[in-house]
C-alpha positions in Angstrom: -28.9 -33.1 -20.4 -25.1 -34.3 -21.1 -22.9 -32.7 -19.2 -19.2 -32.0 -20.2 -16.5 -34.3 -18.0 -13.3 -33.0 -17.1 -10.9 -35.6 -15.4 -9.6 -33.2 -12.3 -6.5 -34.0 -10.4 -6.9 -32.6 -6.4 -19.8 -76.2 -3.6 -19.8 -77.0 -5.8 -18.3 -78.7 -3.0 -18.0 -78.6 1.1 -14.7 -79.8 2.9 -14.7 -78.5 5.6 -12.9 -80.1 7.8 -10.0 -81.3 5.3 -6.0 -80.3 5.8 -3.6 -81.0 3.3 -0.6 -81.2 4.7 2.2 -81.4 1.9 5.0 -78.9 3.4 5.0 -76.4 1.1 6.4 -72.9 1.8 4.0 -69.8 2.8 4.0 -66.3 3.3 4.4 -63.8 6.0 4.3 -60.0 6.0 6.6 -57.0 7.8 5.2 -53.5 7.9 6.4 -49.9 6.9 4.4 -46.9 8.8 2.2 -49.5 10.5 0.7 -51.1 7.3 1.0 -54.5 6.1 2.7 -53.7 2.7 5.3 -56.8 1.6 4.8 -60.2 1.0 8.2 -62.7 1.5 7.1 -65.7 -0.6 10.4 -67.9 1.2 9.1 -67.7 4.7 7.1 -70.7 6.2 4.5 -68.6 8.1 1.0 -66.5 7.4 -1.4 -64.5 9.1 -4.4 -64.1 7.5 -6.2 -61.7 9.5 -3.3 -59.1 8.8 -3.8 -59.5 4.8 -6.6 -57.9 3.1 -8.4 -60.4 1.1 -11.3 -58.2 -0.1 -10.2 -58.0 -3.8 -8.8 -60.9 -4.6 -9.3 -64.8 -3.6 -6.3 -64.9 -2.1 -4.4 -62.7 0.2 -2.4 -59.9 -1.0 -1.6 -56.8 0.9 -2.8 -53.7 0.9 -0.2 -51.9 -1.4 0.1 -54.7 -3.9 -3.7 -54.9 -4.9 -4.5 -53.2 -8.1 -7.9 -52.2 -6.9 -8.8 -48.6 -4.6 -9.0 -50.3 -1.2 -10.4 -47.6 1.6 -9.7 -49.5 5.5 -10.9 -47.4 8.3 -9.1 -49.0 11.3 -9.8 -49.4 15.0 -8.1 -45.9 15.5 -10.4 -44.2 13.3 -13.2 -46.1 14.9 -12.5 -44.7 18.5 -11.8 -41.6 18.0 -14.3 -40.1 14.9 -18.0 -38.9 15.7 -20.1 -41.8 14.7 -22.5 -43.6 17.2 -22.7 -46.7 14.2 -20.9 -48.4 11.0 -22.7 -46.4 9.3 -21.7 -42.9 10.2 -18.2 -44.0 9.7 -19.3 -44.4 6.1 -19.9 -40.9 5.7 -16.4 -40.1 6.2 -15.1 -42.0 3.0 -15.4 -39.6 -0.1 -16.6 -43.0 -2.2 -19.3 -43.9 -0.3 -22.8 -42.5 -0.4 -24.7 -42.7 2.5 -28.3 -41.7 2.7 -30.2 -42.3 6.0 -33.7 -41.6 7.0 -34.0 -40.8 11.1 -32.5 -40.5 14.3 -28.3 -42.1 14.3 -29.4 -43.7 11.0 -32.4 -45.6 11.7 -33.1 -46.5 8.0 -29.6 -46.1 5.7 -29.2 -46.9 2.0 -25.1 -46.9 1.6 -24.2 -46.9 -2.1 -20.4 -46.7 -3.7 -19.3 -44.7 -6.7 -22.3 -43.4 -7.5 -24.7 -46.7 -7.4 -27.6 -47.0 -5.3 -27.5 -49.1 -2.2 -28.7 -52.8 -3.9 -25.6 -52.5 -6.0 -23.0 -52.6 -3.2 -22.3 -56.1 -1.2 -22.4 -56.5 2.8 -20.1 -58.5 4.0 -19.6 -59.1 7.8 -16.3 -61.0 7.9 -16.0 -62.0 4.6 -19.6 -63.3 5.0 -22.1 -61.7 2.3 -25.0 -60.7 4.4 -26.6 -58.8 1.9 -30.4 -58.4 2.2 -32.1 -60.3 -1.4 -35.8 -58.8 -0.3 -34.3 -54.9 -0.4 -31.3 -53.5 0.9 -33.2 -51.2 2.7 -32.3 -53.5 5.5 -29.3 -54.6 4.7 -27.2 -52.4 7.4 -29.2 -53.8 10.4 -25.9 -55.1 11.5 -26.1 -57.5 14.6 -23.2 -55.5 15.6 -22.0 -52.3 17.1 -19.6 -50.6 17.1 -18.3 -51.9 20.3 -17.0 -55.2 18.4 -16.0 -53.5 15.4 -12.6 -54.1 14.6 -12.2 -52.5 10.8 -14.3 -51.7 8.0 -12.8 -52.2 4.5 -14.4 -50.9 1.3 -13.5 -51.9 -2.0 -14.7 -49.6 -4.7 -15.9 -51.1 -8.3 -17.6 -54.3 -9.5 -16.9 -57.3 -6.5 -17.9 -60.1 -8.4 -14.8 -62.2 -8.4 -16.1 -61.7 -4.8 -19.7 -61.8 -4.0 -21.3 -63.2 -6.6 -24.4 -61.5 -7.8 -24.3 -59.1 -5.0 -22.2 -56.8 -6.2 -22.3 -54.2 -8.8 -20.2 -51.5 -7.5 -18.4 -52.5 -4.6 -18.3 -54.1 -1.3 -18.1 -53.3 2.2 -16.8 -56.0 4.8 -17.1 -55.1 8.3 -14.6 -57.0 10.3 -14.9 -57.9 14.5 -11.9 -59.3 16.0 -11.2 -61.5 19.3 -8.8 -59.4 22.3 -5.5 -61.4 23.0 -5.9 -60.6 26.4 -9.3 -62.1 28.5 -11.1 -58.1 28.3 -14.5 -56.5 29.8 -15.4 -53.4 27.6 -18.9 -51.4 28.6 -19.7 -47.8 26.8 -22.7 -45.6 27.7 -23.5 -42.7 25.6 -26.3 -40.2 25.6 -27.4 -36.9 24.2 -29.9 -34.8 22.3 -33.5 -35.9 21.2 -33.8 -38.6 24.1 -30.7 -40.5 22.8 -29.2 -43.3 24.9 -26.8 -46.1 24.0 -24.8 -48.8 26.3 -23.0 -51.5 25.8 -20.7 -54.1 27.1 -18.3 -56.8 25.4 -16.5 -60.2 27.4 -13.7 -61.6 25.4 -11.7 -64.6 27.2 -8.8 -65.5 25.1 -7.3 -67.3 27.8 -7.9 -70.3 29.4 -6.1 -72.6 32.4 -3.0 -73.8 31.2 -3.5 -77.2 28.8 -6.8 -75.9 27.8 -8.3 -75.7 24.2 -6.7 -72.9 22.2 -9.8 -71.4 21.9 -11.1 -67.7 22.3 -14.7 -66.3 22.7 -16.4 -63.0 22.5 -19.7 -62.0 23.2 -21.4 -58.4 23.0 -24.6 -56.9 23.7 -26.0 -53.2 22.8 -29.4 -51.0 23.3 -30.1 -48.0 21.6 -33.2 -45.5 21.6 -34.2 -42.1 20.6 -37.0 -40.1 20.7 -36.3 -39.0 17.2 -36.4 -35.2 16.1 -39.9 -34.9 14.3 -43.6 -35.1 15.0 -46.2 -36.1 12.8 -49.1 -33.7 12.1 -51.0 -34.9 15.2 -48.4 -34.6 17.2 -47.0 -37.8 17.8 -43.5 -39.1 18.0 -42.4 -40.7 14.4 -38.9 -40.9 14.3 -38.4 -42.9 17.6 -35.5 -45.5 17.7 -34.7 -48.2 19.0 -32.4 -51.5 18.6 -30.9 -54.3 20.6 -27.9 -56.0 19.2 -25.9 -59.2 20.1 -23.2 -61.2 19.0 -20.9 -63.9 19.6 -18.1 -64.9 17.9 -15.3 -68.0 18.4 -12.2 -69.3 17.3 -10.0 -72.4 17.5 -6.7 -72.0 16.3 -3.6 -74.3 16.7 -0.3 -74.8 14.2 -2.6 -76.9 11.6 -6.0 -75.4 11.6 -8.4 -72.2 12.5 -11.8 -72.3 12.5 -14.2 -69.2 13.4 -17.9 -69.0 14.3 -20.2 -66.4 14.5 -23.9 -65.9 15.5 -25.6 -62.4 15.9 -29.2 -60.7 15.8 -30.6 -57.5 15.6 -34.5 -56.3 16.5 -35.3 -53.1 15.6 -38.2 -50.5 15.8 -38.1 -47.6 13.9 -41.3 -44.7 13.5 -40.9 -44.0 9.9 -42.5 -40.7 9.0 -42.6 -40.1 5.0 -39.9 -42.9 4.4 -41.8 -44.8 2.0 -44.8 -42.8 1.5 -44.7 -39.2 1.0 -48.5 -38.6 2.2 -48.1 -40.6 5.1 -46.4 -39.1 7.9 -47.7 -42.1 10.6 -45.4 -44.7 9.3 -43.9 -47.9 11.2 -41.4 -50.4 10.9 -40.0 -53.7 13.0 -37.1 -55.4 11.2 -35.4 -58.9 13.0 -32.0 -59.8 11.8 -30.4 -63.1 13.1 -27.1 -64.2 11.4 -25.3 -67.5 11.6 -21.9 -68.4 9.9 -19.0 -71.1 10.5 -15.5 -71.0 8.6 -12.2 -72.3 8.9 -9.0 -72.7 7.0 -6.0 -75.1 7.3 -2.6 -73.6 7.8 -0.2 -76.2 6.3 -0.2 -77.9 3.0 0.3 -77.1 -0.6 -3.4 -76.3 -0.7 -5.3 -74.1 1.5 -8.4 -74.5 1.6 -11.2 -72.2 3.3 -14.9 -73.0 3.3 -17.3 -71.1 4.7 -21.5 -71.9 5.6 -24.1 -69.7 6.7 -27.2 -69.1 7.4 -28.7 -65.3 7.1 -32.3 -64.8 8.5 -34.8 -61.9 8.5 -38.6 -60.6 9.4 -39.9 -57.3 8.6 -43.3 -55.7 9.0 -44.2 -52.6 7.9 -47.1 -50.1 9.3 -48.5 -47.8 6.8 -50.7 -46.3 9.9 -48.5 -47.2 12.9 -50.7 -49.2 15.5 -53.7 -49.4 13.1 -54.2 -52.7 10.6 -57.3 -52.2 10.7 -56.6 -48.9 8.5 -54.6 -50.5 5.9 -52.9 -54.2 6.8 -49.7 -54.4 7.7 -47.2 -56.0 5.4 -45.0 -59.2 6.3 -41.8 -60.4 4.7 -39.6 -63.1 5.9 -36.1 -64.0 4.3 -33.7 -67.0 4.6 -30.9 -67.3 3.1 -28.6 -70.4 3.0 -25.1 -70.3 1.8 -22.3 -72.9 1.5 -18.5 -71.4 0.4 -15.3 -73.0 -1.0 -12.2 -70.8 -1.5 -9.1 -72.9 -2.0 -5.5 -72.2 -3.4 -1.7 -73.0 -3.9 1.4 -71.8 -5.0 3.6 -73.1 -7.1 6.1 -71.5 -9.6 3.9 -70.1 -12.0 2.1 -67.9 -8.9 -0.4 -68.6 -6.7 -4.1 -70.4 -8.3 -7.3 -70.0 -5.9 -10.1 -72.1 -7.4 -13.5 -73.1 -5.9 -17.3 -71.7 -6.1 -20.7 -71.2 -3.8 -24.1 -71.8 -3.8 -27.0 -69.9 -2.1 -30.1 -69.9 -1.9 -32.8 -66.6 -1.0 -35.8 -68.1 0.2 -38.7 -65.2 0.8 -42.1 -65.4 1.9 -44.3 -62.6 2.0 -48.0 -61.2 2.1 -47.6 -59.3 -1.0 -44.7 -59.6 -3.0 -43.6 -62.5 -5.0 -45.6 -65.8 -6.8 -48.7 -66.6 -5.6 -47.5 -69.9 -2.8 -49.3 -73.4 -3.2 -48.9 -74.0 0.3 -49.5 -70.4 2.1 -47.1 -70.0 5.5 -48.7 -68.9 8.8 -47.4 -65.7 10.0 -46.8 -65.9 13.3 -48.8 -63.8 16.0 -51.4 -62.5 13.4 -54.1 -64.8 11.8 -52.8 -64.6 8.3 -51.0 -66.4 5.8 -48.1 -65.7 4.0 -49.9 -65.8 0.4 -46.6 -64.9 -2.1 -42.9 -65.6 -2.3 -39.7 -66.4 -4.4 -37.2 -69.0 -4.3 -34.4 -68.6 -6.3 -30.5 -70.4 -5.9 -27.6 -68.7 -7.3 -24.3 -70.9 -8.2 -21.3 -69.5 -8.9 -17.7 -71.0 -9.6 -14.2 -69.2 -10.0 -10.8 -69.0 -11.1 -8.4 -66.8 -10.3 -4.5 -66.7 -10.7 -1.9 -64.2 -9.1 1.7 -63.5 -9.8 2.7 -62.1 -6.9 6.9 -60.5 -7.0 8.4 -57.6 -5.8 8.1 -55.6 -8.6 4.4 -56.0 -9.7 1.5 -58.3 -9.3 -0.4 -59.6 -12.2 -4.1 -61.1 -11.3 -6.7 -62.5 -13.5 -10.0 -64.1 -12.7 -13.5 -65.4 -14.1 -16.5 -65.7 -12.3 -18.8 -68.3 -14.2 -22.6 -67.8 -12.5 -26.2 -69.3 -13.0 -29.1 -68.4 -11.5 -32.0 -70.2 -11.0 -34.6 -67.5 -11.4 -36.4 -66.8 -15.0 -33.9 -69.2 -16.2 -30.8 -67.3 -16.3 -28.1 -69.5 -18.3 -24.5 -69.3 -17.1 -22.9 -66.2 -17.6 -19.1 -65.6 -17.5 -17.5 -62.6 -16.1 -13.6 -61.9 -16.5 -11.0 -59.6 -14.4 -7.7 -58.7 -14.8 -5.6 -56.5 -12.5 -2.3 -55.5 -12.6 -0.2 -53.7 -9.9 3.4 -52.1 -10.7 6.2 -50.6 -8.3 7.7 -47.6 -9.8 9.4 -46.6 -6.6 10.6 -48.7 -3.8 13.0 -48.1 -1.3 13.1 -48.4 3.0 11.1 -45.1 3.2 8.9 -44.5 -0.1 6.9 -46.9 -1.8 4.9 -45.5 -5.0 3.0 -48.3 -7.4 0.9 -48.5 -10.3 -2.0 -49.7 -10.8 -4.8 -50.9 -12.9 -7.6 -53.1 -13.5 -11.0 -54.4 -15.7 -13.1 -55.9 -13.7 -17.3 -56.8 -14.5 -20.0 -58.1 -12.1 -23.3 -58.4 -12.4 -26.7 -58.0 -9.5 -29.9 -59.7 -9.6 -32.9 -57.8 -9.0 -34.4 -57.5 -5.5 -37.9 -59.2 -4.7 -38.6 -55.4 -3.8 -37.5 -54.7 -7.4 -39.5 -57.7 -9.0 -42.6 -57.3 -7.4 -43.5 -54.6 -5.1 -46.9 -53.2 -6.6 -48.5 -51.3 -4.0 -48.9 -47.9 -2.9 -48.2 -46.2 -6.0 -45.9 -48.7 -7.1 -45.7 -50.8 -9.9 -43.0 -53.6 -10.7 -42.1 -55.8 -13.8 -40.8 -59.5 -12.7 -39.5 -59.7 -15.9 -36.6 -57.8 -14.9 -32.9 -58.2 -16.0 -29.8 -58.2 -13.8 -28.0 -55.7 -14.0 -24.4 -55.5 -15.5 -20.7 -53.4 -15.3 -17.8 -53.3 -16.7 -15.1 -51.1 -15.1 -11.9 -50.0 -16.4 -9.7 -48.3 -13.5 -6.4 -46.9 -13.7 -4.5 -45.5 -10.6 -1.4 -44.4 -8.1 -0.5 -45.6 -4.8 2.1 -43.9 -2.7 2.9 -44.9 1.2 6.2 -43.4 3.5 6.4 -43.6 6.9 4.5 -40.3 7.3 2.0 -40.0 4.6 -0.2 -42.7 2.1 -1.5 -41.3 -0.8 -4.0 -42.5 -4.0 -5.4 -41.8 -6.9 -7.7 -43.8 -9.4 -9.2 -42.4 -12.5 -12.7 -45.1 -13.4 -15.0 -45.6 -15.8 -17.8 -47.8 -15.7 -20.0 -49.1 -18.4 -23.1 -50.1 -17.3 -26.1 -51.9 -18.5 -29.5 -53.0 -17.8 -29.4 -51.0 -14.6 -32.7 -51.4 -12.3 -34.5 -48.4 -11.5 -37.6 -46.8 -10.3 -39.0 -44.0 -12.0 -42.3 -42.0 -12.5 -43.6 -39.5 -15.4 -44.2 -36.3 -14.2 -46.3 -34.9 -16.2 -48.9 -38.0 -15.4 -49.3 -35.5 -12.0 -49.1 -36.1 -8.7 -50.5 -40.2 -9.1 -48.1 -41.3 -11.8 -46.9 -44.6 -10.0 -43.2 -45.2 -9.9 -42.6 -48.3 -12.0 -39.1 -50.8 -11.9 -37.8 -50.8 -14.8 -34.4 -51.6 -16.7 -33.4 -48.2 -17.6 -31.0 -49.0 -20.2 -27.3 -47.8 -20.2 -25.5 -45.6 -18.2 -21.3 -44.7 -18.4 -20.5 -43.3 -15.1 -16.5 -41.8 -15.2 -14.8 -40.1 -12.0 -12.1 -39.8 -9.9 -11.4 -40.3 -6.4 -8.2 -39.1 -4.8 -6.8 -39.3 -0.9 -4.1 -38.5 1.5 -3.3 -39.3 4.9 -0.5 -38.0 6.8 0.9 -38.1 10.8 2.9 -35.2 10.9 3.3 -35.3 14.7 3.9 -30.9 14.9 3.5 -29.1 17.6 5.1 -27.9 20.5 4.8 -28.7 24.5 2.0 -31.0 24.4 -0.2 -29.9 21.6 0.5 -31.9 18.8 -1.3 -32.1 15.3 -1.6 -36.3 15.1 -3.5 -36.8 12.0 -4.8 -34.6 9.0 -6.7 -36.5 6.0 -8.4 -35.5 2.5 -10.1 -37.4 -0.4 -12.6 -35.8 -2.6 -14.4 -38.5 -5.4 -16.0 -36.9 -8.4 -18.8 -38.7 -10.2 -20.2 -37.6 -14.1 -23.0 -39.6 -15.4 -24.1 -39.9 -19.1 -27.7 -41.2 -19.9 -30.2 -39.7 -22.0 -33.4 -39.4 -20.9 -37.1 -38.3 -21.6 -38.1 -35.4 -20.5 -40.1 -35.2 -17.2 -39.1 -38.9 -16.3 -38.0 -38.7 -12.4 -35.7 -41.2 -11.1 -35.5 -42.5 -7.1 -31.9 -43.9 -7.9 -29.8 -44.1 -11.2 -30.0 -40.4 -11.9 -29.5 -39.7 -8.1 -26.2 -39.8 -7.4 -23.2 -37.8 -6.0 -21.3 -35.6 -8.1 -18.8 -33.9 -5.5 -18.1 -35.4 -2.1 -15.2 -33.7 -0.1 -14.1 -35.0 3.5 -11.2 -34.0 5.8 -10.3 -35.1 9.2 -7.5 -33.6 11.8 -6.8 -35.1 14.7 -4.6 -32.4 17.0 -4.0 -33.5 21.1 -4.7 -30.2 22.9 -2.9 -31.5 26.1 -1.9 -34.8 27.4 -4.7 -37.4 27.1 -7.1 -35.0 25.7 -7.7 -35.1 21.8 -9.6 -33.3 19.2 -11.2 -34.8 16.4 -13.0 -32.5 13.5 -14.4 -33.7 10.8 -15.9 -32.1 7.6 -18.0 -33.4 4.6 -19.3 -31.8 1.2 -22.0 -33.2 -0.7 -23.6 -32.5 -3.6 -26.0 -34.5 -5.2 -27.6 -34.9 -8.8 -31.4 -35.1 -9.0 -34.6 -34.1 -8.1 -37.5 -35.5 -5.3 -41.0 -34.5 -4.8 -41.6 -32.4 -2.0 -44.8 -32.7 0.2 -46.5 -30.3 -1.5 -46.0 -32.4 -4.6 -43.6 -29.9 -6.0 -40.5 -31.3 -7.8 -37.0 -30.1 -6.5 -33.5 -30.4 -6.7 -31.1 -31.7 -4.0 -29.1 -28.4 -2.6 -25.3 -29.4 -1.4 -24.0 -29.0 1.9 -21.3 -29.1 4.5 -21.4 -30.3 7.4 -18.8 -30.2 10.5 -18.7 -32.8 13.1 -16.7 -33.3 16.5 -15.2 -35.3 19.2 -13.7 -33.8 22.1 -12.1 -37.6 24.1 -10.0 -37.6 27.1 -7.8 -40.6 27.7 -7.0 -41.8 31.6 -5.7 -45.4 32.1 -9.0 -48.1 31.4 -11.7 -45.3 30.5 -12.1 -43.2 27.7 -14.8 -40.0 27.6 -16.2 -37.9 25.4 -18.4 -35.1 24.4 -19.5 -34.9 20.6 -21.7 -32.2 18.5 -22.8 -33.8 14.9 -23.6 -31.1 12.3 -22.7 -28.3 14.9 -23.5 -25.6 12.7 -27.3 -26.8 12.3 -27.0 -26.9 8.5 -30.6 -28.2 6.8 -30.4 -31.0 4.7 -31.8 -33.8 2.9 -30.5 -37.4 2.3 -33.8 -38.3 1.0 -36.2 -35.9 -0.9 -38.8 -34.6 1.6 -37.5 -35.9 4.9 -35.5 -33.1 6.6 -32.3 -34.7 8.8 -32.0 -33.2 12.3 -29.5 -30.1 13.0 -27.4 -29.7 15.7 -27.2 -33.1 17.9 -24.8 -33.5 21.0 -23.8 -36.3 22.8 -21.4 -37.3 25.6 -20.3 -40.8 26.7 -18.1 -43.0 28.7 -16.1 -46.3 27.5 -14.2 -48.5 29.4 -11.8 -51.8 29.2 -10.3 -53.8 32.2 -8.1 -56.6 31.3 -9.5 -59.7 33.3 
């Protein structure tokens, strides 16, 4: 049914190791209420780490993109209830973040109302994202412990990832201390939780040493879980074990990163797939290697980047028991070379280059039947199916970057390998104006058209089992976006607000006919057209009141409203395109009740559109809710602690149809940092 919408204001080529170095001029950055917001195209240095590069080829700051940029910082990171990346999520009003089990054990994270294959992972500006199903996609082979910032850039990301991206991108950025640093955190808490972690970063070395810096992390998480299946068993149990290592060499000509991380986890998981099943199990293995670098003097920058993304997974319809129904075993590679390279000169600055990857999955049921069958390792079967498909993609993008405004315009030219996709082209424009600008205000306007497109998951393409039934025949899916929007920052407050629309087609989909009953199978199909229009407004400000030493530090709003229009059959239920949220709300505060001891509360509304089958087979509609979360952190010297209640009111709720999340969970924990 249509509902009325009322806009509501509240390698190609690999040179890696090539410098240019030509002298030409570069850019540097000051700051006004402690974010990087001008560009001085006259001075002769640049910092790239401090310039968000997330919407465009080339760095611009934050204020100067036309494009709704949400950052949460290290700041927000330390002090906000979340045990993970993705509980931060649920504090951005754009984001929808559905998790199955304990401290998000399974999570789909979707942005501006699209499911969760249509939103790119990026872990430093490396796509990670998961081409068998992005079910897995947030195993991160970090935690939070190494987390620097999390920056989330709303709408089609082509320009940026490729075929990854249909309505945004998330990059998840880890930094490198200045200082050589020891960092531990233990945590624990309701349903059997328990988390630690420790982090060694040496930055420095003996005098005449390399200028090089090295970090390395580890992490362990468990739970018991908060549910039992019908015999009484445990079937929401947890656990993960993270690692990562990250380097850098960085002198007055070049810097080059590298990072390697994994991430094993075990997971009981209920009705997650399977509504009659309540026995479920899953073991996912993430490993993740990437190296990139970028020379720092020259008329040309140029900035490749390779990596290597791998994955296992095996799924337990009847945990414990193959002889019941065999497990299922999927194993991913994927193999990516990057070349990002630009210049200025007087016409504006011109980034140029292109990447090719490669998804390479093998599995025991889904994909083409394999001429030469893979051994799975520790079982005595075979790997009988799989899918290899290469994506190549080339860009070019120019920016006119002054004072006053920036002008940017891009296309994305891309080919893909599988069904014999032709090259398609994909053009952007953005433009960014300052209507106000003075030492203490600074309000500009903005907008952009921007379209992408996503290639179907192997999940999508094949996955005929267990009530499912998918057409390899599929089409990637496609967007256009048409954004228009203010940006306002003083020294006190930062402020947006972006009115969208996106067009789009071909959109992938799993759905079911009801009134087949209870054993209609879901099948993947492209369900046509769908214009998605909303808005999404937000406000930060550091008021600093108070009196003695109570002080209100921080208070923070966005809300995002989301109307779909789609016609469809009657009785035809959807798992994802006519799921989506329609109202989220979110505020923060952060108030210090004495000295060294701060409050943080947080709140979120949700309400979603669209229906699930319940266990009893009856079909239902999602009910919203609000949910109150908070930290309670005292500060002394090198250790921080903290006591936390998530959803302290016990409110019942769903992210998914018929599994319930748990209520009321608390937690206390200890960090810690020592300068070596």
């Amino acid at each position: 049914m249509k509902r009325n919408f009322l806009f509501l204001f509240t390698l190609a080529g690999f040179l890696f190791t090539a410098t240019l170095s030509l002298g030409a001029k570069r850019t540097t950055i000051y700051k006004i209420a402690d974010k990087d917001t001008i560009i001085n195209a006259s001075d002769s240095s640049v910092i790239l780490s401090e310039i968000s590069v997330i919407s465009s080829r080339v760095p611009i700051v934050w204020h100067k993109q036309a494009r709704m940029i949400t950052t949460i910082g290290k700041r927000e990171i330390t002090s906000a209830p979340a045990q993970s990346v993705n509980d931060l999520l649920k504090y951005s009003a754009s984001v929808d973040v559905r998790q199955r089990g304990a401290i998000g054990a399974q999570t789909d994270v979707g942005i501006r109302g699209g499911n969760s294959e249509q939103a790119a992972l990026l872990l430093n500006g490396i796509n990670i994202s998961d081409p068998q199903t992005s079910h897995n996609s947030f195993d991160l082979p970090v935690s939070l412990l190494q987390v620097d910032g999390i920056d989330i850039l709303e709408g089609p990301a082509g320009k940026i990832t490729g075929a990854s991206s249909l309505m945004g991108a998330i990059n998840v950025r880890t930094s490198i201390a200045e200082e050589n640093k020891f960092f531990f955190n233990i945590e624990g808490g309701s349903f059997g939780y328990l988390s630690s972690g420790l982090r060694f970063d040496i930055a420095k070395g003996k005098r005449g040493a390399l200028p090089v810096k090295n970090s390395i992390s580890v992490s362990y998480t468990r739970s018991d879980g908060y549910a039992r299946s019908e015999s009484g068993h445990l079937n929401m149990d947890y656990k993960t074990l993270k690692s990562f290592y990250q380097g850098e060499y960085s002198d007055d000509d070049v810097q080059v990163n590298w990072y390697a991380g994994l991430s094993t986890k075990d997971y009981g998981s209920n009705r997650f797939w399977a509504a009659k099943y309540d026995n479920q199990f899953e073991h996912t293995f993430k490993s993740f290697m990437a190296v990139k670098g970028h020379n720092k003097k020259g008329v040309l920058t140029i900035s490749p980047s390779l990596y290597w993304n791998h994955g296992t997974d095996r799924f337990e319809l009847f945990r414990g028991e193959p002889d019941k129904y065999p497990f299922n075993y999927h194993k991913t590679n994927v193999y990516g070379v990057n070349l990002n390279n630009w210049f200025n000169w007087f016409a504006g600055t011109t980034a140029f280059g292109g990447e090719i990857r490669n998804d390479e999955i093998v599995s025991g049921n889904l994909g083409e039947p394999l001429t030469h069958p893979k051994h799975i390792k520790g079982t005595n079967r075979n790997y009988e199916y799989g899918l290899n498909r290469t994506n190549t993609s080339f860009f070019l993008e120019h920016n006119l970057i002054k004072e006053k405004f920036t002008v940017s315009a891009a296309i994305l030219a891309i080919k893909n390998s599988w069904a014999e996709m032709d090259m398609k082209v994909y053009p952007s424009a953005d433009l960014s104006v300052a209507l106000l600008k003075n030492e203490n205000n600074l309000l500009r306007l903005f907008c952009s058209y921007n379209s992408s497109l996503r290639m179907p998951s192997v999940t999508e393409l094949y996955y005929s089992v267990g009530g499912h039934k998918a057409d390899k025949h599929l089409k990637p899916e496609e967007a256009k976006a048409l954004e228009l929007g203010l940006k306002y920052l003083s020294n006190k407050t930062s402020a947006s607000l972006s009115l969208f629309s996106n067009r789009m087609t071909d959109l992938i989909d799993w759905i079911r006919n009801t009134s087949e009953g209870e054993e209609a199978p879901w099948q993947s199909v492209n369900f046509g057209k769908v214009h998605s229009r909303g808005l999404l407004a937000q406000t930060s400000f550091t008021p600093d009141w108070g009196w003695n030493s109570f002080r209100i530090k921080s208070l923070n709003a966005s809300y995002s409203y989301i109307n779909q229009t789609k016609n469809k059959a009657e009785n035809i239920q959807s798992k994802y395109v006519l799921e989506y949220l329609k109202h989220k709300f979110v505020a923060s505060a952060e108030i210090q009740l004495f000295d060294n001891l701060n409050l943080n509360i947080h709140y979120r509304f949700q309400d979603r559109v669209g229906t699930y089958t319940d266990v009893e087979g009856k079909v239902v509609s999602f009910k919203p809710y609000g949910i109150f979360d908070t930290r309670l952190t005292y500060n002394f010297k090198n250790f921080r602690f903290f006591v936390e209640g998530n959803n302290i009111t016990g409110v019942k709720y769903n992210d998914f149809g018929m599994i319930p999340e748990p209520g009321f969970w608390f937690m206390a924990g200890l960090n810690l940092s020592i300068n070596l």
